[in-house]
C-alpha positions as CSV (number, residue, x, y, z in Angstrom):
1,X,21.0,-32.8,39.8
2,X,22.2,-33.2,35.7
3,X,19.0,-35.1,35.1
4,X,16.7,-32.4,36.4
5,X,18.7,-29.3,35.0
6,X,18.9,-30.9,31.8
7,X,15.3,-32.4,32.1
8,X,14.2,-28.3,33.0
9,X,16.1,-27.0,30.5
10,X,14.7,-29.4,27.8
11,X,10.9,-28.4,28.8
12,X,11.5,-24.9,28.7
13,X,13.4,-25.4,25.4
14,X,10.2,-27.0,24.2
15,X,7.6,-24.5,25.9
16,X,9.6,-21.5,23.5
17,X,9.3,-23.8,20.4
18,X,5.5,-24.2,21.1
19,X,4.7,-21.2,21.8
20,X,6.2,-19.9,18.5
21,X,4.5,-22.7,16.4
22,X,1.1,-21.2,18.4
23,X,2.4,-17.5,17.2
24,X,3.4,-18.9,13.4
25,X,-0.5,-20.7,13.3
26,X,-2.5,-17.7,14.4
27,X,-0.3,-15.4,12.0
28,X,-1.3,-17.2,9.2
29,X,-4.7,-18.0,10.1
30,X,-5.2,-14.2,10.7
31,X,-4.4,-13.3,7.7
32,X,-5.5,-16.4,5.5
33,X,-8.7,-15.0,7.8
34,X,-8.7,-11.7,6.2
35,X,-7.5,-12.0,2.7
36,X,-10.9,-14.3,2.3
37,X,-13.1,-11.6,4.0
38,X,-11.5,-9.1,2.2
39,X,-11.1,-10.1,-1.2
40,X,-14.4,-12.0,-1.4
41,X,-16.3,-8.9,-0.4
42,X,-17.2,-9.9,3.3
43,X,-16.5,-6.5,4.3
44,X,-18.3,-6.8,7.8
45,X,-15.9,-9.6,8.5
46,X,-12.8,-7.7,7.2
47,X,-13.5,-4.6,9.6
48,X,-13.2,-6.8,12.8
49,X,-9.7,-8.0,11.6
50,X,-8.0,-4.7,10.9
51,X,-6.1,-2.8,13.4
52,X,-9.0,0.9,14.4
53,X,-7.4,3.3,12.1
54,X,-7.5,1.0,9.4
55,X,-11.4,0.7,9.4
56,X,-11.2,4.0,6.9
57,X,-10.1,1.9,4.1
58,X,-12.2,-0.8,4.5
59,X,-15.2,1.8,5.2
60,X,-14.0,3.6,2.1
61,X,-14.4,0.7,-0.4
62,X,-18.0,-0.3,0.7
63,X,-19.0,3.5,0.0
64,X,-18.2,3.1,-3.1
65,X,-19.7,-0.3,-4.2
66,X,-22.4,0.1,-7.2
67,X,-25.4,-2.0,-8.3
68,X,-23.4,-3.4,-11.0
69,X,-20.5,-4.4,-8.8
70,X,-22.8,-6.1,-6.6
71,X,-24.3,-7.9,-9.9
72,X,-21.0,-9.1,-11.2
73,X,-20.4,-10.7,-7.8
74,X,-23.5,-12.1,-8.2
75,X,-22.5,-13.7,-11.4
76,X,-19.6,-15.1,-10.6
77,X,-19.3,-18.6,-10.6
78,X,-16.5,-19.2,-7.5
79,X,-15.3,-16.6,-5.2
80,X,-11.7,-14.7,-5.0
81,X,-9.2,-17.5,-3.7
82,X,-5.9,-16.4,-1.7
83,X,-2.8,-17.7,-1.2
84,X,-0.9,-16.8,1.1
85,X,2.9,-16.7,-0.5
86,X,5.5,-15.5,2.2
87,X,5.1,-13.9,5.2
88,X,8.2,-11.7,6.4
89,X,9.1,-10.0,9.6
90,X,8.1,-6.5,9.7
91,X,10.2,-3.6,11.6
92,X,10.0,-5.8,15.1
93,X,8.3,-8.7,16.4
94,X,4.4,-7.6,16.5
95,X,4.8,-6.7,12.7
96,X,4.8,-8.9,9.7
97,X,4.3,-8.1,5.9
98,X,2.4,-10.9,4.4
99,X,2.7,-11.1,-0.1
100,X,-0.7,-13.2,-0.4
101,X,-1.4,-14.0,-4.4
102,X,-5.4,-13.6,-5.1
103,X,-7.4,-15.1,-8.0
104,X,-10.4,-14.6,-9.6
105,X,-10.9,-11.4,-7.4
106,X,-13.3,-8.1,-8.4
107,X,-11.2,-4.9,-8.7
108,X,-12.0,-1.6,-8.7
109,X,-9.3,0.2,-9.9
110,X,-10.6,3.8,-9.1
111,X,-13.8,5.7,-7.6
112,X,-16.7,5.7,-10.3
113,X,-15.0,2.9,-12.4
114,X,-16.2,-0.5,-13.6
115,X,-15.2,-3.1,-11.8
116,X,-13.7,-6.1,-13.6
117,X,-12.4,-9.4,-12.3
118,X,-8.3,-9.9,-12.1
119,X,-7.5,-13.3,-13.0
120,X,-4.6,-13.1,-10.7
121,X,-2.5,-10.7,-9.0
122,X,-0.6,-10.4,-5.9
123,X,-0.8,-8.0,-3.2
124,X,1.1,-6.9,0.5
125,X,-0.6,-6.6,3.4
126,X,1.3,-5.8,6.9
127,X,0.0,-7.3,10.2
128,X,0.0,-6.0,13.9
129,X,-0.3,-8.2,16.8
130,X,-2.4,-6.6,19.6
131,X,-2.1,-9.2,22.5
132,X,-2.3,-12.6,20.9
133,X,-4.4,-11.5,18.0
134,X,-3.0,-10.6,14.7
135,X,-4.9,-7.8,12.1
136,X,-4.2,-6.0,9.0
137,X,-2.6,-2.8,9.5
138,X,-4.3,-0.6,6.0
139,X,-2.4,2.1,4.5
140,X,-4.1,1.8,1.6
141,X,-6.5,-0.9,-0.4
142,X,-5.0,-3.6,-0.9
């Protein structure tokens, strides 16, 4: 009777830790996912992996994308890389705030201004799980 309480007790022990690791994975992925799409201009990409009301800012940006923003991505030699740096829990368990560091990323620092590439600079992004799926809650460009 020990064996199998303790031998039930160990699997379901194991079944939480997995199933946290799964969580942990598909956090980061998710938003490893969209800080690539994002940042690298992939904007049809980004809009799937943002939470519906969030769509605005991403819908925002590519309404305002010139000719010579598209030809200084053109030029550039290597696309926007991101790291992701640390990745906190948010106000409960479905939120997380992720600080991702981006380099060699095009900014646009306002509406009708030139936009210039940022050697490095970091950035916050909260996350919302819907069901098992994680996505960028926008408040703002990032």
């Amino acid at each position: 009777m020990r064996t199998t309480t303790a031998i039930l007790l160990l699997t379901f022990t194991l079944s939480i830790f997995t199933n946290c690791n799964n969580n942990k994975t598909k956090q980061r992925e998710a938003i490893q996912h969209f800080a690539d799409a994002y940042f690298n201009y992939q904007l049809d990409d980004a809009l799937s992996l943002v939470t519906e009301d969030s769509r605005q800012w991403i819908e925002f940006l590519a309404s305002n994308i010139d000719s010579a923003d598209v030809r200084l991505l053109r030029e550039m030699s290597e696309g926007a890389t991101c790291e992701i740096e640390e990745i906190r829990n948010g106000d409960n368990d479905s939120v997380v705030i992720a600080s991702i560091i981006v380099r060699n990323a095009l900014l646009k620092d306002s509406i009708g201004s030139q936009a210039h590439v940022v050697d490095e600079r970091k950035t916050v992004i909260a996350f919302v799980q819907r069901g098992d799926q994680w996505f960028a809650r926008l408040s703002c460009l990032p």
